[in-house]
C-alpha positions in Angstrom: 82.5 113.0 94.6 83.5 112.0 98.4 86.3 114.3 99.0 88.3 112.4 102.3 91.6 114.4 101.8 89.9 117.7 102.8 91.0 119.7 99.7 89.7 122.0 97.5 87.3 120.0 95.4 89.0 121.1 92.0 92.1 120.1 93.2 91.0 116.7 94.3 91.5 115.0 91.4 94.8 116.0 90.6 95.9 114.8 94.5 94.4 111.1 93.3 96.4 111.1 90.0 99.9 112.1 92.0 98.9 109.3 94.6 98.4 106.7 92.1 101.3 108.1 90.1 103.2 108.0 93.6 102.2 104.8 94.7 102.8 102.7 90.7 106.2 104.4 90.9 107.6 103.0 94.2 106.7 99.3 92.6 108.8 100.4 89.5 111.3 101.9 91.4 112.0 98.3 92.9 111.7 96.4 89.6 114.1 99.0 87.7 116.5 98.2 91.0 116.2 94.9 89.8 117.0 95.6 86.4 113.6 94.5 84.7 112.1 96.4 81.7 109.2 98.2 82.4 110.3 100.1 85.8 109.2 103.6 87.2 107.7 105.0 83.9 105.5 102.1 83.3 104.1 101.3 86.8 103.9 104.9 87.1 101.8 105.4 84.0 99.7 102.3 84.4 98.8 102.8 88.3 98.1 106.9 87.3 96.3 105.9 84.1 94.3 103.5 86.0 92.8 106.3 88.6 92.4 108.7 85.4 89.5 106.6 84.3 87.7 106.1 87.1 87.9 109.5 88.1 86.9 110.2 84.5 83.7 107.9 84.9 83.3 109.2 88.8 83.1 113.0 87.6 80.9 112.5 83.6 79.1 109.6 84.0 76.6 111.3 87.0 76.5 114.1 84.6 74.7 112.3 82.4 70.9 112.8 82.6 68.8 109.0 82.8 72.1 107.2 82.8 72.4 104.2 85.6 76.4 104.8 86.8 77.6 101.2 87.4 80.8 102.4 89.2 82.6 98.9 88.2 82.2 98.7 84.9 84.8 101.5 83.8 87.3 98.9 86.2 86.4 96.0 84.3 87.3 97.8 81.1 90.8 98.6 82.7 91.3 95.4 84.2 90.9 93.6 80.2 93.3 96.3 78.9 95.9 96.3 81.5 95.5 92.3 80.7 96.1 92.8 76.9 99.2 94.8 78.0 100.5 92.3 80.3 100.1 89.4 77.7 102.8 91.3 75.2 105.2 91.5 78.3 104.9 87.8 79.1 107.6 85.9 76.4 109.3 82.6 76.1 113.0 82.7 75.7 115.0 79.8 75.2 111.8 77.4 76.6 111.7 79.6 80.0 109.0 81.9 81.1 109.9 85.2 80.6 107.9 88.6 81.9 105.6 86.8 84.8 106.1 88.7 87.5 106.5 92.3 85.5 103.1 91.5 83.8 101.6 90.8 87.8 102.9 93.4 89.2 101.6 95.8 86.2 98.0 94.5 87.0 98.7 95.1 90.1 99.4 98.3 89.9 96.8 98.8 87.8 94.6 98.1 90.8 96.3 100.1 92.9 95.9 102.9 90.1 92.0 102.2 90.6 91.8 102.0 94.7 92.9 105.4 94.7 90.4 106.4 91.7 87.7 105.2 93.9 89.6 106.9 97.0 90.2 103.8 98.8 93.8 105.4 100.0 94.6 103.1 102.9 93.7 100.1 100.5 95.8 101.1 98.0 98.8 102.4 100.2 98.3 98.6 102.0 98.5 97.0 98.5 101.7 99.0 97.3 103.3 97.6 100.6 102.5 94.3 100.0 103.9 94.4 96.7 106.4 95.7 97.4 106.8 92.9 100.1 106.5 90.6 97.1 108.7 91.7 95.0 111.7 91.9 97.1 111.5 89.7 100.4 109.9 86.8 98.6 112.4 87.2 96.1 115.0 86.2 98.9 113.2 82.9 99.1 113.0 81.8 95.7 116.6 82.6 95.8 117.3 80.5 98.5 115.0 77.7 97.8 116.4 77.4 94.2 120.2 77.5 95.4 119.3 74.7 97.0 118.3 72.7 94.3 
């Protein structure tokens, strides 16, 4: 494994995991400020959980004598799982969507969870930015354009 934080090689792993865990946290930190169900915990867990199985198939899957390592196929499986998840946060209540945007930004994270699994850092520190961007300055302009109406 690439190791582009110039650690000890056990330890690398570990400083991926806090990352992600890092990282999925500051986008639930934002949607527990705006008082939304699955906050800190669950970004946490999801963007961390996501990195834990790529590193998983990074680290075993070369192990593995006459085994082709298809490096996406381990995100593909977390992509459909994370979308499971997000389906039993999506809801309808009292005929309005309910859920959209926590169920986005959980996949989201997700991939964020993954960038850092593949140690694409700056990718995933730009994506948790942007989010972030998302979730609270474009929030401001839904507000505005619907007091409009």
């Amino acid at each position: 494994m690439i190791n582009i934080l110039n650690v000890n090689p056990t330890f690398a792993p570990l400083v991926y995991l806090i990352i992600a865990l890092l990282l999925g946290s500051a986008l639930g930190l934002e949607r527990t400020l705006a008082h939304k169900t699955a906050g800190v915990r669950t970004y946490g867990l999801v963007s961390m959980g996501s990195c834990l199985f790529i590193l998983i198939a990074r680290y075993v899957i070369p192990t593995v004598e006459n085994f082709a390592y298809d490096p996406l196929r381990m995100a593909a499986g977390i992509v459909m799982g994370v979308g499971f998840l997000c389906g039993g946060v999506i809801i309808f209540k009292d005929s309005t969507l309910v859920g959209l945007t926590t169920a986005a930004g959980l996949w989201v994270a997700a991939g964020i969870g993954m960038a850092v699994g593949y140690g694409l850092l700056a990718l995933s520190l730009f994506a948790t930015l942007a989010t972030l961007v998302v979730f609270t300055f474009f929030w401001f302009i839904e507000q505005k354009i619907i007091s409009r109406k």
